[in-house]
C-alpha positions as CSV (number, residue, x, y, z in Angstrom):
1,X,-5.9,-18.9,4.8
2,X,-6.4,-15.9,7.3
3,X,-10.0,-14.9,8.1
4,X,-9.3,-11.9,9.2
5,X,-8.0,-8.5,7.1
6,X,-5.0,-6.2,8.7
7,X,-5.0,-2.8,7.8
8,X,-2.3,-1.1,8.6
9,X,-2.9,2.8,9.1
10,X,0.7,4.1,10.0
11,X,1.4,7.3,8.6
12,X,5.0,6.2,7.8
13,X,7.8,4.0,8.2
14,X,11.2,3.2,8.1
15,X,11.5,6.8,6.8
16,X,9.2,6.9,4.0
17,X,6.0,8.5,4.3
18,X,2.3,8.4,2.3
19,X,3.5,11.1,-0.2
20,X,7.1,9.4,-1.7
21,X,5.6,5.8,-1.1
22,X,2.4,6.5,-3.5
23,X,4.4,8.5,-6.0
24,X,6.3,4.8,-7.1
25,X,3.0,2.7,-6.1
26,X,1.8,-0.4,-7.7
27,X,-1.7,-0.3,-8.7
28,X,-3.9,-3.2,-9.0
29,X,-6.9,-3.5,-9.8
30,X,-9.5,-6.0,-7.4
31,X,-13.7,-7.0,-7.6
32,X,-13.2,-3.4,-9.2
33,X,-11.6,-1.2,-7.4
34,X,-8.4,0.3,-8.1
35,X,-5.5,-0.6,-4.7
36,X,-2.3,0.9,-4.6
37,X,0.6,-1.6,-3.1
38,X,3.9,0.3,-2.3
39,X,6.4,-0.5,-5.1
40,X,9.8,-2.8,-4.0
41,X,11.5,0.3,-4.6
42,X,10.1,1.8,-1.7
């Protein structure tokens, strides 16, 4: 287990940016608060 938390802020990749990746995103749901994880699809 990693004590540590990486947050990656790229603004895309591979092509795909913010606006198509959060339009197929996967939303969980974590200590109450809603994350979006890009889809497989994307």
């Amino acid at each position: 287990m990693a004590d540590e938390i990486l947050v990656d802020l790229t603004k895309s990749g591979s092509g795909v940016d913010y606006a198509d990746a959060i339009r197929n995103a996967i939303y969980r749901e974590i200590e109450g608060v809603r994350i979006p994880f890009a889809a497989p699809q994307t």
